[in-house]
C-alpha positions in Angstrom: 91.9 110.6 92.2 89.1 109.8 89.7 87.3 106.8 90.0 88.6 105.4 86.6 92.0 105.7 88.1 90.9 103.3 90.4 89.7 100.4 88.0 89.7 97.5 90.2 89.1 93.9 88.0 87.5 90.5 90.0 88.2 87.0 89.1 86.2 84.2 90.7 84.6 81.7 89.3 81.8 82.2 91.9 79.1 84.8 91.2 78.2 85.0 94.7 81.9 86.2 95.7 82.2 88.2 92.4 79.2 90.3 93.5 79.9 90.6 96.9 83.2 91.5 96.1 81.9 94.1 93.6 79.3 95.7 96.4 82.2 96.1 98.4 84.4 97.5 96.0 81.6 99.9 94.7 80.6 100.7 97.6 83.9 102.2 98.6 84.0 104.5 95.9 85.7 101.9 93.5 84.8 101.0 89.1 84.5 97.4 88.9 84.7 95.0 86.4 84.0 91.5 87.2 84.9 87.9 85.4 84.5 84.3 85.7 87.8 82.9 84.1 91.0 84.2 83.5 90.3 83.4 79.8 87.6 85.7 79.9 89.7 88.2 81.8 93.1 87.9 79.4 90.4 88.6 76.3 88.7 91.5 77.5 91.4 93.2 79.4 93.5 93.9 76.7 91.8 98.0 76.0 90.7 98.6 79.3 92.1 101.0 81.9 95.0 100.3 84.6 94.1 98.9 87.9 93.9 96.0 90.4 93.2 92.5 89.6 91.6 90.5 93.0 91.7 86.7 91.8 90.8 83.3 93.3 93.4 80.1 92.6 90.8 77.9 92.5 89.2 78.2 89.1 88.3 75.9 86.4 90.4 76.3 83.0 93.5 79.0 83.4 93.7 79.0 87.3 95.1 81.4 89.6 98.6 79.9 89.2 98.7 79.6 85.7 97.5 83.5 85.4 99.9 84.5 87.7 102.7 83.3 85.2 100.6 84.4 82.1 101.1 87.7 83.8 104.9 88.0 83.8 105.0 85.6 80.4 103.4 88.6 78.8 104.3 91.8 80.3 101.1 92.3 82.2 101.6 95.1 85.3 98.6 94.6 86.8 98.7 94.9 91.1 97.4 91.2 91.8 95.6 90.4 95.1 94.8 86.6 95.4 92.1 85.2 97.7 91.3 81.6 98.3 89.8 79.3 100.5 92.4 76.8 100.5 94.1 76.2 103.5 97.1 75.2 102.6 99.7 77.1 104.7 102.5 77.6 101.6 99.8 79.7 99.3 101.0 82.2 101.0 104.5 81.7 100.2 103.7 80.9 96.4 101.4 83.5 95.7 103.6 86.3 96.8 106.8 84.8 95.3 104.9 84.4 92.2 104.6 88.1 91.6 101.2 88.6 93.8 101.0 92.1 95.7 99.2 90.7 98.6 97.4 87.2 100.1 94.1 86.9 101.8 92.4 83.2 102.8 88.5 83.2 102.5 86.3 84.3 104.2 88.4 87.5 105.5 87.1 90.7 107.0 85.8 93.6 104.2 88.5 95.9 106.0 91.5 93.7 105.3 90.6 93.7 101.6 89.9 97.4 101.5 93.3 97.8 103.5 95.3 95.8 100.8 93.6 97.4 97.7 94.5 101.0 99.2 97.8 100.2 100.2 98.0 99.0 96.5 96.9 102.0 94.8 98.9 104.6 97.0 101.5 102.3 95.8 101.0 102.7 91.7 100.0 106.4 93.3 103.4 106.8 94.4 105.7 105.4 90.9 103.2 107.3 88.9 104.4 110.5 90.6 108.3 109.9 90.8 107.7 109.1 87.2 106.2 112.3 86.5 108.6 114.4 88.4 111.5 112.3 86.8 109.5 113.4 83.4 109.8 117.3 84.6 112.9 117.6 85.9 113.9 116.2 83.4 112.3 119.7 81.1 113.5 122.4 83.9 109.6 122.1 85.3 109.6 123.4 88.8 105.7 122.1 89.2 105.3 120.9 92.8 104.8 117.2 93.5 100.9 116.2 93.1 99.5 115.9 96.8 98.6 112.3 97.7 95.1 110.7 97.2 93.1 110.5 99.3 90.8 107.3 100.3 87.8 106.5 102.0 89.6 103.7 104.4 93.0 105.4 104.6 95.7 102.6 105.0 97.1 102.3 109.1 100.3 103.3 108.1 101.5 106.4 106.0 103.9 105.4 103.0 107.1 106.7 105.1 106.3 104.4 107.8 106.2 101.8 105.5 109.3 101.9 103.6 111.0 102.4 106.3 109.9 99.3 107.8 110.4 97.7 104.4 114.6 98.8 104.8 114.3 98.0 108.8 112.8 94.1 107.7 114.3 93.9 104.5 110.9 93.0 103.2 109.3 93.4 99.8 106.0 92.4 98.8 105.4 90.1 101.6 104.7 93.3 103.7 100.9 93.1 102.2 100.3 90.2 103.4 97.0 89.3 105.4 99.1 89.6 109.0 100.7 92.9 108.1 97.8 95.1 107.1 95.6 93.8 109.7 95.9 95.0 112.9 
């Protein structure tokens, strides 16, 4: 997988985060883009390529619950991983049922973030390619599937594993939640 296929998008209203974020990130073979409001972020993003969007709730102007539902107001199908350093116990809860693909509470451990982001791009990884093969077989192609990326910090689980403790738990995206990916 290129590296523009894995366009990864901060928001924070915090430079220090958004360039910590972006070493780490960078570092780990992602293209960043990083932005201080989600005003900035909704302006901008409009011609740029696919990818993940790491936000904070916390941010002056559109915050992170109000981009959230900007998000699904408008179509947007952007993975969204929010980070905060609020401690209140049902952000959790409200980020995830808001349409977020996974939950982390500041300060977390580089690994965990990496974990989620991965897990999120096998993900899109994995609909791009059933969409592809529906797209062929659909035109008699007998092309075999594309083999899976691969990543620098490989998720713990392999996708198999995971859907079928999805269907055991009867879980959806709550399975990317901060106690699930780290071990």
């Amino acid at each position: 997988m290129s590296s523009h296929e894995k366009q990864i998008y901060i928001l924070d209203d915090e430079v220090s985060v958004r360039r910590s974020l972006k070493l780490l990130m960078v570092s780990n073979g992602f293209a960043v883009e990083t932005f201080s409001s989600a005003e900035e972020f909704f302006s901008d993003v409009r011609n740029k390529a696919p990818g993940c969007l790491i936000m904070d709730i916390h941010m002056p102007g559109l915050n992170g619950w109000d981009t959230l539902q900007k998000f699904t107001e408008t179509g947007h199908n952007y993975p969204v991983l929010v980070i905060t350093a609020d401690k209140d116990e049902h952000f959790k809860e409200r980020a995830l049922n808001a349409g977020a693909e996974g939950f982390l509470q500041k300060p977390f451990e580089d690994h965990n973030l990496l974990h989620m982001v991965n897990r999120v791009f096998n993900k899109e990884v994995v609909m791009k390619q059933k969409t592809q093969n529906k797209d062929q077989a659909g035109k008699g192609s007998t092309k075999n599937q594309p083999n899976q990326p691969e990543y620098k910090d490989k998720p713990t689980q392999n996708l198999q594993e995971e859907k079928n403790a999805q269907s055991k738990q009867g879980q959806g995206r709550s399975e990317v939640a901060e106690e699930d990916c780290c071990s």
